[in-house]
Residue, then its C-alpha position, 0 to 999 in steps of 0.5 A: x373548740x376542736x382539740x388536735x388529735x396528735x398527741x405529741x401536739x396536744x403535749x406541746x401545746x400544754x408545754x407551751x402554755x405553761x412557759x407563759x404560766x411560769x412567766x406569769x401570764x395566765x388568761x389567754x383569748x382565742x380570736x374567732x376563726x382562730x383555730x388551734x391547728x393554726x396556733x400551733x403551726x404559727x407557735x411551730x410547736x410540732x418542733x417543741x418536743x415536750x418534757x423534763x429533762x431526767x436528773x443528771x445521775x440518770x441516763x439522759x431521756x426524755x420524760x412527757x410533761x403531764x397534762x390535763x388533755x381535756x383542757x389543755x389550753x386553759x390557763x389554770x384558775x386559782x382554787x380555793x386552797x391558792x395562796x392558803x399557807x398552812x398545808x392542813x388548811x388547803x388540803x381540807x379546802x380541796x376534800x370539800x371542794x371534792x365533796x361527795x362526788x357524783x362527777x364520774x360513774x364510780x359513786x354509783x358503782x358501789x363505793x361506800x366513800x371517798x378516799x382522799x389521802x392520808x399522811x403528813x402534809x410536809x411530807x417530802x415523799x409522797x406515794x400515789x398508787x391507782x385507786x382504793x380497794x375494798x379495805x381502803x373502801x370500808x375504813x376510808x384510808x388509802x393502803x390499809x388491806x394487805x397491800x398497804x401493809x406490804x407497803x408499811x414494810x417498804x416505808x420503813x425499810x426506808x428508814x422512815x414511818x407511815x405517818x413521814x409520807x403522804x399516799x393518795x391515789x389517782x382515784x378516791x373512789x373503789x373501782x368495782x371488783x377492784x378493777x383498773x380505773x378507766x381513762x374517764x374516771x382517772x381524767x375525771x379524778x386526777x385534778x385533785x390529786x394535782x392540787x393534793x400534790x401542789x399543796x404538799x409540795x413533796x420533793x420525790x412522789x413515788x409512782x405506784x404501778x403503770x397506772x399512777x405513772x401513765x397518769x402521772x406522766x402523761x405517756x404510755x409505756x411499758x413498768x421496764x422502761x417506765x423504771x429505775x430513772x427519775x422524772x422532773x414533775x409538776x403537777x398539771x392545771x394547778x398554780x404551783x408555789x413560785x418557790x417549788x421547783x416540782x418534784x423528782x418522780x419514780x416508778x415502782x410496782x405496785x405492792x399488790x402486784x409485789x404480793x402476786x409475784x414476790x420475785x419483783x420486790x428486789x426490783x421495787x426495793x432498787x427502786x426505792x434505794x434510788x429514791x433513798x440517796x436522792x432523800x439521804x435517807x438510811x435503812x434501820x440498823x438491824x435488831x439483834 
């Protein structure tokens, strides 16, 4: 099937689909000759501008509903982890569902493993960054090297502990050279972050760098107008619970960013603030 090239279209088209998901509709049947191009002018998509609207405390704007653009008219098919209630469980069905993956060029790139997530499976924040380094690479945890403990420091100026969260990235395999994941490694890679989300059901994710956010949301924009406003999420190609109703997204830089340039943790740190009173959550007392 041809996919329209229009990005606006292919995102209302993904929009559309999960209006009829969330009714509880799920297989769908294209008729022969019936091109997609046609669905959408008989839908008037092109008029369905997609998106979540952003929380009340916020100014109003528009935020993209993030999609799995290469199937985006698919209907999600239930995983191994659907209907398994215990987190810990689901979350070790999707790990080896992941297995030892050869689905993108990154397993034979130099990695030595797979990084798949780290933290509490209740977790009600959750932290996804872009992909591991050579640190997270060697001992197989997520955020370890120097930018993960810069990243400790921001978790617990939060008032809260490393074990609380959960933190994955939208990449489980080391890019070489620490590179940026390419857009086909990210496709590639990101349903399982989407099923590691729908699983944890966390109620903020903070989005670490332009990287996870662009994955994340589904839209191409600058960290400034990317920053300081939440987006209504869910997670794209996955069944999610009936009873959750998404989580809040924030963007933030990305803490090995904050290590180049340590000017910008004001910024990161109003960030995380906003997260804060979304959370109720306070900053330690000071020791004396």
């Amino acid at each position: 099937m041809n996919l329209p090239s229009n990005p606006d279209l292919r995102r209302a088209l993904a929009a559309r689909v999960r209006f009829y998901n969330e009714l509880g509709i799920y297989d769908f049947y294209r008729r022969e000759g019936y091109s997609a191009a046609t669905a959408a002018n008989d839908a008037d998509l092109q008029t369905t501008m997609v998106g979540a609207e952003i929380s009340d405390e916020m100014p109003k704007k528009t935020a993209a509903v993030p999609i799995a653009e290469s199937n985006f008219l698919v209907a999600p098919a239930p995983k191994a982890e659907h209907g398994v209630a215990d987190p810990v469980a689901a979350l070790k069905l999707i790990r080896e569902d992941l297995g030892d993956c050869t689905r993108c060029k990154l397993h034979k790139q130099g990695r030595k493993q797979i990084v798949f997530g780290v933290g509490n499976p209740n977790a009600e924040l959750m932290f996804v960054g872009e992909g591991p380094g050579a640190d997270e690479d060697a001992q197989g945890e997520p955020f370890v090297g120097r930018a993960g403990q810069l990243l400790n420091n921001m978790i617990k100026a939060m008032g809260i502990r490393r074990e609380d969260v959960y933190i994955a990235n939208v990449v489980k395999c080391r890019p070489p050279g620490n590179r940026t994941p390419e857009r086909d490694e990210c496709d590639t890679c990101s349903p399982f972050l989407m099923r590691q989300i729908a699983v944890i059901k966390p109620k903020v994710i903070v989005a670490l760098g332009a990287v996870a956010a662009k994955n994340l949301l589904a839209i191409n924009a600058p960290m400034s107008e990317l920053r300081g406003r939440f987006y209504d999420f869910m997670p794209s190609g996955v069944r999610s619970d009936p009873s959750w109703q998404g989580a809040r997204l924030a963007v933030t830089y990305h803490p090995a960013f904050l290590l180049r340039d340590p000017r910008q943790k004001g910024e990161a740190w109003k960030d995380l603030q906003m997260v804060m009173k979304y959370l109720g959550l306070k900053p330690p007392k000071p020791t004396t």
